[in-house]
Every structure is written in structure tokens, then in C-alpha cells.
C-alpha positions in Angstrom: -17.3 0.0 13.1 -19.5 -0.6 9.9 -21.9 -3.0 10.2 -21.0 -6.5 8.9 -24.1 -7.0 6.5 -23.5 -3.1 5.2 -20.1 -4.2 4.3 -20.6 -6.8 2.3 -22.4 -3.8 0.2 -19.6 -1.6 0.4 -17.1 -4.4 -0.7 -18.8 -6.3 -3.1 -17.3 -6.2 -6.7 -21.0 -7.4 -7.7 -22.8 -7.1 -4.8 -25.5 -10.3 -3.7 -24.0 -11.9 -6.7 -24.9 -15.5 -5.4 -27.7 -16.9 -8.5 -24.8 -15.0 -11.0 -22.5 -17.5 -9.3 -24.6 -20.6 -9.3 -24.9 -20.2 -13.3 -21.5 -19.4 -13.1 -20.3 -22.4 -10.9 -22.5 -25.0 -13.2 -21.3 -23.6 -16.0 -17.2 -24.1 -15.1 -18.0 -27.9 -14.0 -19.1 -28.3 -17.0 -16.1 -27.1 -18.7 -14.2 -28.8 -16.3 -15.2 -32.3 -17.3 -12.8 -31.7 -20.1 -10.2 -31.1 -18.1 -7.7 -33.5 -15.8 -7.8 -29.7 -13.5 -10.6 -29.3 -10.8 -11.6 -26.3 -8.7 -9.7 -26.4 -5.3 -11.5 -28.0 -2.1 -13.5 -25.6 -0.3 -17.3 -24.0 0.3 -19.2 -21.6 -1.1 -20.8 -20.9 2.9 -24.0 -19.6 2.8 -26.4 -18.0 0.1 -26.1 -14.3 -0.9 -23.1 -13.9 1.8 -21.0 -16.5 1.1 -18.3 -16.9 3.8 -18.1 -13.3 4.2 -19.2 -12.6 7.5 -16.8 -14.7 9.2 -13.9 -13.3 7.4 -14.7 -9.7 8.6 -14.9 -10.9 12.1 -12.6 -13.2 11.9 -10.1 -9.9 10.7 -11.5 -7.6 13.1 -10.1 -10.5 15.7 -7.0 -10.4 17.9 -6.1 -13.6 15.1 -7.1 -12.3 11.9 -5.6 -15.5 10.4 -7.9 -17.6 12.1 -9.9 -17.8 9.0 -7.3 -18.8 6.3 -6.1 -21.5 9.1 -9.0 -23.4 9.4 -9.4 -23.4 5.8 -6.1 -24.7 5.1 -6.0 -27.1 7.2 -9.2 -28.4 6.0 -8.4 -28.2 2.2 -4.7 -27.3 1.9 -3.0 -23.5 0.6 -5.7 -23.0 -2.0 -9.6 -23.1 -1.2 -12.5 -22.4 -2.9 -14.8 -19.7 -1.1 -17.5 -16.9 -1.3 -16.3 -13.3 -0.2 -17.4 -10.1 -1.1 -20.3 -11.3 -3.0 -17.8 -13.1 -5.7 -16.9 -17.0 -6.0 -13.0 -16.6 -5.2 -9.9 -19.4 -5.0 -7.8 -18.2 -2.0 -4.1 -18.6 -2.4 -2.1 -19.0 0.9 0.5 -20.4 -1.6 4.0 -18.4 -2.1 4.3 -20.0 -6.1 0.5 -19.8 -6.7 0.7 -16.3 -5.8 3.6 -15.3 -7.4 1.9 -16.9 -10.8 -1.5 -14.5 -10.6 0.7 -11.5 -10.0 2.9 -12.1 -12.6 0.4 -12.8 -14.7 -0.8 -10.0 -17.6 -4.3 -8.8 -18.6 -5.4 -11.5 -20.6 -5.3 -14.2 -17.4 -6.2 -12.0 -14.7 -7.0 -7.8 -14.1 -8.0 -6.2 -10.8 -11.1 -6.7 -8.8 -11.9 -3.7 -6.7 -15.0 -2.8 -4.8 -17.7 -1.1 -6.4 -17.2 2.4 -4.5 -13.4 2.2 -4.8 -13.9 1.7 -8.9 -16.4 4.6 -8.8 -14.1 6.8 -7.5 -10.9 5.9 -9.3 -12.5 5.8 -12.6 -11.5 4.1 -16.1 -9.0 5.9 -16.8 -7.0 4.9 -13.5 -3.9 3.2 -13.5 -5.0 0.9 -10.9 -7.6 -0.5 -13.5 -6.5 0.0 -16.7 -4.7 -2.8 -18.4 -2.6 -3.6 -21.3 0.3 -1.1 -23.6 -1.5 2.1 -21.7 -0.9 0.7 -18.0 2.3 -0.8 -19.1 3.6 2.7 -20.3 2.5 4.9 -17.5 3.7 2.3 -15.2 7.6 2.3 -16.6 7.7 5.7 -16.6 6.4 6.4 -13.0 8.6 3.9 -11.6 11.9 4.9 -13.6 11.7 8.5 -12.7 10.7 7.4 -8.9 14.1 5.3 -8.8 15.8 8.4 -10.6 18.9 9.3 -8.0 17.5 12.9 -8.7 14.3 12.3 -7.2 15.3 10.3 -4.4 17.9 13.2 -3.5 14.9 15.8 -3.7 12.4 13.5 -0.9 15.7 12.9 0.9 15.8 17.0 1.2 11.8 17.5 1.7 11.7 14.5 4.0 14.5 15.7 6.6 12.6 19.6 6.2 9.3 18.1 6.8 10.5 16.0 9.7 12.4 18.5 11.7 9.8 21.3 11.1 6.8 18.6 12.4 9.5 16.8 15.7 10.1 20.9 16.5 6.8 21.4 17.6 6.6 18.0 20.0 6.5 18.2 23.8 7.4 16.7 26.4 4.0 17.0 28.1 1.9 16.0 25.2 1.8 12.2 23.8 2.8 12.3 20.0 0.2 10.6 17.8 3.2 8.9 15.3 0.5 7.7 13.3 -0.9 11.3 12.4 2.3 12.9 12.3 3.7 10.3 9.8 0.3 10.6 7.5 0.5 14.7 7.6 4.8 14.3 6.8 4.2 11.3 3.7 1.5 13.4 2.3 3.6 16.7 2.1 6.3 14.2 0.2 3.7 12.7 -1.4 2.0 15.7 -3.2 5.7 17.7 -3.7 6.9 14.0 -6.0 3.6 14.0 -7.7 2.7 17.2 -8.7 5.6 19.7 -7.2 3.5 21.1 -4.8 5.2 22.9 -1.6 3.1 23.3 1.8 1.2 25.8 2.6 -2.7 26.6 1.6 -2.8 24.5 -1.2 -1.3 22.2 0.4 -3.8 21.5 3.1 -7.0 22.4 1.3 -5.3 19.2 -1.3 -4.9 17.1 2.2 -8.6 18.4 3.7 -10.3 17.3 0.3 -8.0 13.9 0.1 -9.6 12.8 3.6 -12.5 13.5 2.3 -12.4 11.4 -0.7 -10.6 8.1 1.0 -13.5 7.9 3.3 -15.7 7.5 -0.5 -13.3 4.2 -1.2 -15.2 2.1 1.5 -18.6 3.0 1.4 -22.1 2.4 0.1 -22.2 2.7 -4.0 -24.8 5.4 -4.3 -24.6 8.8 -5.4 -26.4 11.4 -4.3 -26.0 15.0 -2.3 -25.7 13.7 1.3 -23.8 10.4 1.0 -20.2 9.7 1.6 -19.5 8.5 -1.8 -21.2 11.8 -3.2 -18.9 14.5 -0.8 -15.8 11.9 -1.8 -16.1 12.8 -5.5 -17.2 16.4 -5.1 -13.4 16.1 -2.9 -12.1 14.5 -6.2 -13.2 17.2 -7.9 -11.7 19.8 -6.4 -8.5 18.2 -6.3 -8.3 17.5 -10.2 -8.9 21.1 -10.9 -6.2 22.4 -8.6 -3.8 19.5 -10.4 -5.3 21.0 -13.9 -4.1 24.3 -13.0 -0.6 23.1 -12.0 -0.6 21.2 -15.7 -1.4 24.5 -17.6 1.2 26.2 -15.4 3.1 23.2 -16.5 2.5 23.8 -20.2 2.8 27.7 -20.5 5.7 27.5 -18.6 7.4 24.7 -20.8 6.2 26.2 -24.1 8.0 29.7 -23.1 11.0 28.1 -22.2 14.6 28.2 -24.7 16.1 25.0 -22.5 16.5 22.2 -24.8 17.7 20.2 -21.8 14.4 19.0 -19.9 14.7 17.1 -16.4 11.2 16.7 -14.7 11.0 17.6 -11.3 7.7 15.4 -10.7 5.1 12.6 -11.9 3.9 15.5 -13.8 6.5 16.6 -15.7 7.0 13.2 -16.4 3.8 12.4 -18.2 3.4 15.7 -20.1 7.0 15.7 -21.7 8.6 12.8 -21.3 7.9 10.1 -23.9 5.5 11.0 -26.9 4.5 13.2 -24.6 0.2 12.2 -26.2 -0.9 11.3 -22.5 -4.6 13.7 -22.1 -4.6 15.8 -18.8 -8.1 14.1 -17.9 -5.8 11.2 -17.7 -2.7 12.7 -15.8 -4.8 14.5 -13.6 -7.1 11.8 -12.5 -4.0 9.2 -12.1 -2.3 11.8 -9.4 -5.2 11.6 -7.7 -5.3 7.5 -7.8 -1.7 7.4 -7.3 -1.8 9.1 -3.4 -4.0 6.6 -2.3 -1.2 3.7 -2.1 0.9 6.1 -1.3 -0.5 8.3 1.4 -1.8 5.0 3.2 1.5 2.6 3.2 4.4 4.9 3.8 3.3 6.3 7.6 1.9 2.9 8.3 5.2 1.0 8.1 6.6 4.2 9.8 3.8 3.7 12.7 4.0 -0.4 12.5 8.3 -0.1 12.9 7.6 2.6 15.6 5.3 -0.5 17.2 7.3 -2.8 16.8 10.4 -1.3 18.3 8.5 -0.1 21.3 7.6 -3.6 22.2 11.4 -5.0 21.5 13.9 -2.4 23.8 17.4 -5.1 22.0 15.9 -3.5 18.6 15.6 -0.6 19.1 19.0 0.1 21.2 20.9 -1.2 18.4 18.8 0.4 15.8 19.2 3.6 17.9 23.3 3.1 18.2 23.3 2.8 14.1 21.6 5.6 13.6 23.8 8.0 16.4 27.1 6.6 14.7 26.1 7.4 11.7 25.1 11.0 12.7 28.3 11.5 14.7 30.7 10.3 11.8 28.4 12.9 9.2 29.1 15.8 12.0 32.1 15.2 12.2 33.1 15.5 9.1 30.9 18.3 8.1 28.9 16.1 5.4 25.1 16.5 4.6 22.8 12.9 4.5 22.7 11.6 0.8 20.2 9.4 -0.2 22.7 6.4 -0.2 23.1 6.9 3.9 20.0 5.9 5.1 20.5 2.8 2.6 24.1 1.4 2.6 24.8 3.0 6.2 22.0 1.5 7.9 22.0 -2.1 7.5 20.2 -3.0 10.8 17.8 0.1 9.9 16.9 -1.6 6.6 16.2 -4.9 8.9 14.0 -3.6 11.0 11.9 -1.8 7.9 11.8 -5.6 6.3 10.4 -7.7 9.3 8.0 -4.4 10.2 6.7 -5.0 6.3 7.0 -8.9 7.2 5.2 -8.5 10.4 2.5 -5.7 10.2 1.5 -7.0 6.5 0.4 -2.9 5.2 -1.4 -5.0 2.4 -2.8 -7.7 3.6 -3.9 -9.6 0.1 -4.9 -8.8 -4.0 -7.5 -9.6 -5.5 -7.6 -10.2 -9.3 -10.1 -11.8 -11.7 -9.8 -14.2 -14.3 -10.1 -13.2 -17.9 -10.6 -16.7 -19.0 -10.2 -20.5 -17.8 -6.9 -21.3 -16.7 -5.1 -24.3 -14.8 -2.5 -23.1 -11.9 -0.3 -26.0 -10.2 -3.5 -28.3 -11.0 -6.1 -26.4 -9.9 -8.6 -24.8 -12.1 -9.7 -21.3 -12.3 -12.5 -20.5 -14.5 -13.4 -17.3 -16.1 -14.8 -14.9 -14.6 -13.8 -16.2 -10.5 -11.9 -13.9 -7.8 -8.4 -15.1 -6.9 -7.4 -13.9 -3.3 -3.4 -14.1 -3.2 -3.4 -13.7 0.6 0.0 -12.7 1.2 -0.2 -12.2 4.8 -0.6 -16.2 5.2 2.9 -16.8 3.5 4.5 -13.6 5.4 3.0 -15.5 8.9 3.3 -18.9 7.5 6.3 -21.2 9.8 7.7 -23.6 7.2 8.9 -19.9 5.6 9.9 -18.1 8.9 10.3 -19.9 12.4 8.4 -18.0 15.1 6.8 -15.6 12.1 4.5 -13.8 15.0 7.4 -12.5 16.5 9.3 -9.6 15.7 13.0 -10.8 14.6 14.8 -8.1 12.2 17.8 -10.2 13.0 16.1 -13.3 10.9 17.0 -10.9 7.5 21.0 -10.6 8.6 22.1 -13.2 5.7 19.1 -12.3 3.2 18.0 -10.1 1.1 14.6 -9.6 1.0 14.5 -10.3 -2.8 16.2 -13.6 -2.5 12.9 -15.2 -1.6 10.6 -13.2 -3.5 8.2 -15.3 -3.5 7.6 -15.7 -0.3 8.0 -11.9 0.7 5.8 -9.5 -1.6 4.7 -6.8 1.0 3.7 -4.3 -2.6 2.5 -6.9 -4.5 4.5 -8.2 -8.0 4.5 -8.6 -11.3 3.7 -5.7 -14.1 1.8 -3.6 -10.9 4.5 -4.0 -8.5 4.5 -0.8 -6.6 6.9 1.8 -8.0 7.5 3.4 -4.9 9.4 0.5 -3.0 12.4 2.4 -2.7 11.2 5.4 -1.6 9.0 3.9 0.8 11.9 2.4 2.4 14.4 6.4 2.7 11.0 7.6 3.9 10.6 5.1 6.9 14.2 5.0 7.3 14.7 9.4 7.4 11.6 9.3 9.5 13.4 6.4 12.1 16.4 8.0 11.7 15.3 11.6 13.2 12.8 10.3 15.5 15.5 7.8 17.8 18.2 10.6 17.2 16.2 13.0 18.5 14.2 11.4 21.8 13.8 9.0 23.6 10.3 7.7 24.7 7.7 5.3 26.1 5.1 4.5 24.1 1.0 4.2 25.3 -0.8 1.3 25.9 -2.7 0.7 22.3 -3.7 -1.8 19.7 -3.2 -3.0 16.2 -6.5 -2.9 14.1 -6.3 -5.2 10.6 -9.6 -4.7 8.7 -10.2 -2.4 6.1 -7.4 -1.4 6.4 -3.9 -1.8 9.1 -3.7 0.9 11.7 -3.4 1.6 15.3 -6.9 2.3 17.1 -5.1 5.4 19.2 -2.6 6.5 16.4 0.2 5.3 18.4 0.9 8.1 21.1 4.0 8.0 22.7 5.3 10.4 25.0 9.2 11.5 24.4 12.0 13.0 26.2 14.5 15.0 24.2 18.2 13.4 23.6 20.7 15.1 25.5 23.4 13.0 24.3 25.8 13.7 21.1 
């Protein structure tokens, strides 16, 4: 575990920011004097650290949200604190929340630690802002809804899965949580840049790991520290993605077919559109764009493994969808579509919701302010963190009665997007994650083959919340092989 004190460092947009925020705290009462708004109840805690220290030990706690509930029921939904060497408003509050993440560039952009920005860049799509964002953003997201694309991860996802559960035993517990990463990565990298396993392939995942160890670390860069071997890793891995773009080009520019249809990200931001995009750019973003998606995908497929383990009425009837399903596709000599693991598997979608609900993949964003604003009578001035902390309204009981317990059944007459405010596991607004859907036919192809498959008891282990949600053993389980139709 990294020291508490080192990350603060490691997490701090402006690290021991605290006389910065004193000039900056005097300076927005002043402006405020004009103004009926105030800044929300709350402390700053103490000098240099702010309340920082007890939110990382409060996270790394059995009851992470101890933290937010002491402060809300001191000063209500929204609170003034010091975290991560910033003044920030925290927002426990479903509408508050859904107003900074709705909001465009000139109210709020992202606020991301100092070794994370290093890494990403300025060219990133998880920084920039404005037209350029905008446009890379629509057209990453329509071609990753494109019933084309979803039918090709539909294919790759039930290869990748069978090839990986061939190679279980019976004698051996099954790390899920690895053997999801290692399947979501091989999607990952074939959607983004159309490459199949193989070398490549795991010299890209041997220098990712590398570089996702950089995104929480200390700021300095030189030969011997993690953030230096993390973007040496980077580097690598934009060549390799340069040489797929060049094969990309030659191949297109040789080409008589008048009718294009991109098989990747790629393809998508070389031809499609004005097609002006700079590689620097493109290769850079496919980089960027695996870190979201490398991380959430096998977590909700470890977190609705979890949570099924520890709930045997779930999991039978999940496990009775899923074997009807199969029987009625055998029998009438039909491959799995895309649609399937959607329409067909209603109770399967259920359990993916209240594992998103539950496990909380993304626990908050952060976002600064661009200027002064007012939200439901609170003031934010320029230049202050906001801290939507979406696992608060996810957990929070005048939204969901009994919200620490699993319940898929609680989603049987709702959608998930009839109460958007009040669930946002990928965030919302103009950076809403573009990979909701797929996310969702990953977990529900990888659930799908895993209870079709085996049975199994899973290990004794632990959920971990802080940096980042995992299980401290990677899940083991140890499986029996279905004998049953």
C-alpha cells in the first residue's frame, strides 16, 4: 500500500496547494458578497493536507462511505472540503451531479492527477475540450454502437472466451479477475486498432501494465522512476499503433473500393469525417482510450462474478436464463447475435445493473470550474474542484431501499435510464463513456459462458476500493465442469 502522505503527491492536481487556496478562498468571498449564493458548509481540515488523509483511510476501510456520511450529515449532500491538495465542493447530490456533468468547457473541464495528465498528454481526449473533443467523441461512440462492430466483439469475445475457459482446471482456482483483464484487453486492442493476438499482442499488453502503473505515481521523470519506465511503455506502444496507421494508409491509398466501412477506432479517425485528424493525435488517443476500457469491463465481470457467488437465488436463475437460452439456440442450429445476450437475457442485464449499482467501478469525477458559477444556491468559484461522488447516490436509501445489498430484482420494472440521475455508473454528459453498450455484451458473453460452462465455489477474498475497485486475491474460484445439457 502507498504511503498516505506519498499519495497526496501522487494525486494532487497542484500538489501542497494550501497558501494558492487561501488567496484563492479570500478572493471568492469577496466575490461572493455580491452574490445571494454562498460556498456550501464544510472545512478545509488541516493545512497543506486538507482532509485528505482521512478520505484515503477512510476508502481503504471496510466503509469507504464513512467519510461522505459524516459530512453529510453535518452539512447536508454538498460540502466544502480539501482533497488532493485542491479546495473542492463535494456533491453527494443526484441533480447537482447531473448539472457538472452535463455541463460544457466553459463551466467546468477535467481535473486529473498530475502523473495521470503527464502521461495522457494534451492532445488526449480525456483532457481536451471544446469542437475537437466533441468531434472525436461522436465519432468514437457512433461507430462503437455500430451493429457491425458489436457483431465483430460478439465473435472475438465468445473466441477469446472459450480459448481462455479451455485451459481451466479442475484442480487449479481460476483468478476471474486476471482472466477477465487478459480476455477485455484482447477485445479491447482488436476494436481499437484491429489488432489479433499473438506477439504483438502481448508485447502491447506487457508495455500497457507498464504504463498504468505511471498513472498513480510520483510526478518526476527520470531513468529509474515509475513514471519514467510508464512513458518509455507509452512509447513503445505509439510506434507499434504508428505502424498499424501507415499500414492503414498505404493500404487505403492502393485500394479501387469506393465503398469504405472501418473495421476499428482507427479506421474511423483516419477516413471517416474530414478525415484532417494528425496520427500524433490518433495514436496517442488509442493509447488513452484503453485505460477506461481495459480497467471497467473485467471489473464489473469480476464484481457480477462476486456478487453472484455471495447470492446462490441470483445466480440459479441467472444460470437457468442463460441454459435456456443456449438449449433453444442448439436446437435450432442458430449462432449468438449480438441482440441475444441483450433482449434474451433480461435477468442477465439485471444482474450487470445492480453489479454497476453495487461495486461502483468509478467511484466519483472530478471537474474544475472555469469560472464562478451558482448551482441549486451554492456557489462555486473559479478555479475550485467539484467531486460528483456518484457512489453516495448509487448507496444512498431515499434512492434504493437496502442499497448495500445486492438486489438485481429491484431493476424488474426500471430501466436503468429512467432515473438517470440517480444511476450514472460511466459518468454523463458530452464525456459519457462511449463504450456503455459494449461493456454491457462483454460482461454478459463473459457470464454467459462462464455459468454455461461450470459450476463453482468461489475463495474466501475481499473487495478493495482505493485507487482503484478490485479484489485483493483476483477472485479465485475453483470450478467443476457442467455435465448437464
Amino acid at each position: 500500500m502507498i504511503p498516505t502522505l506519498l499519495l497526496i503527491l501522487l494525486l494532487s492536481p497542484t500538489p501542497l496547494s494550501f497558501p494558492l487556496h487561501v488567496a484563492r478562498n479570500h478572493l471568492a468571498r469577496k466575490r461572493l458578497k455580491s452574490s445571494s449564493a454562498s460556498l456550501p458548509q464544510g472545512t478545509f481540515g488541516w493545512p497543506f493536507i486538507g482532509e485528505t488523509i482521512e478520505f484515503i483511510s477512510c476508502a481503504y476501510t471496510d466503509n469507504p462511505e464513512s467519510f461522505m456520511e459524516k459530512r453529510r450529515a453535518l452539512y447536508g449532500k454538498v460540502f466544502k472540503s480539501h482533497i488532493f491538495g485542491s479546495p473542492t465542493i463535494v456533491s453527494t447530490d443526484p441533480e447537482f451531479n447531473k448539472f457538472v456533468l452535463q455541463s460544457d468547457a466553459r463551466s467546468f473541464v477535467p481535473s486529473y492527477p498530475k502523473s495521470l495528465t503527464e502521461l495522457m498528454g494534451s492532445s488526449s481526449i480525456l483532457v481536451i475540450n471544446g469542437s475537437l473533443q466533441k468531434k472525436i467523441h461522436g465519432l468514437i461512440a457512433s461507430f462503437l454502437k455500430s451493429p457491425d462492430l458489436k457483431s465483430q466483439v460478439t465473435n472475438d469475445m465468445h473466441n477469446y472466451v472459450q480459448t481462455s475457459m479451455a485451459a481451466w482446471t479442475e484442480h487449479v482456482p481460476v483468478l476471474i479477475q486476471d482472466q477477465a483483464k487478459k480476455v477485455a484487453f484482447q477485445v479491447l486492442a482488436k476494436a481499437l486498432i484491429g489488432l489479433d493476438p499473438g506477439d504483438e499482442m502481448e508485447l502491447l499488453r506487457r508495455d500497457f501494465q507498464e504504463f498504468i502503473h505511471g498513472l498513480i505515481s510520483l510526478p518526476v521523470k527520470i531513468p529509474g522512476c515509475q513514471l519514467y519506465r510508464s512513458l518509455q511503455a507509452k512509447r513503445r506502444m505509439v510506434k507499434l499503433v504508428k505502424k498499424i496507421i501507415s499500414c492503414k494508409r498505404n493500404g487505403r491509398s492502393t485500394s479501387s473500393d469506393k465503398e469504405f466501412v472501418p473495421q476499428d477506432v482507427v479506421d474511423v479517425l483516419l477516413f471517416s469525417g474530414d478525415g484532417q485528424l494528425p496520427d500524433n493525435l490518433i495514436s496517442d488517443n488509442m493509447i488513452d482510450l484503453m485505460i477506461p476500457g481495459e480497467d471497467s469491463v473485467p471489473t464489473l465481470m469480476t464484481l457480477a462474478v462476486k456478487y453472484l457467488s455471495e447470492c446462490p437465488r441470483a445466480l440459479q436463475e441467472l444460470t437457468e436464463e442463460n441454459l435456456r437460452l443456449k438449449n433453444e439456440k442448439d436446437q435450432r442450429g442458430e449462432p449468438f447475435c449480438y441482440s441475444d445476450y441483450i433482449a434474451s437475457l433480461p435477468f442477465t442485464q439485471m444482474v450487470i445493473t445492480e453489479s454497476l449499482r453495487v461495486g461502483n467501478i468509478i467511484s466519483g469525477v472530478m471537474r474544475k470550474a472555469t469560472t464562478d458559477l451558482e448551482i441549486k444556491g451554492f456557489s462555486i468559484p473559479k478555479g475550485y474542484c467539484v467531486f460528483t461522488y456518484i457512489r453516495s447516490v448509487h448507496l444512498d436509501k431515499e434512492h434504493y431501499e437496502s442499497p448495500y445489498t445486492f438486489n438485481p430484482w429491484r431493476w424488474l420494472d426500471k430501466s436503468p435510464s429512467s432515473s438517470s440521475s440517480h444511476f450514472t455508473p460511466f459518468g454523463g454528459g458530452q464525456r459519457l463513456c462511449p463504450g456503455i453498450d459494449l461493456a454491457r455484451l462483454e460482461a454478459s458473453i463473459f457470464l454467459h459462458q462462464l455459468v454455461t460452462k461450470f459450476r463453482w465455489e468461489a475463495e474466501e477474498d475481499s473487495l478493495i476500493n482505493f485507487p482503484t475497485v478490485r479484489m485483493k486475491k483476483g477472485m479465485p474460484i475453483r470450478i467443476k465442469r457442467r455435465s448437464d445439457p
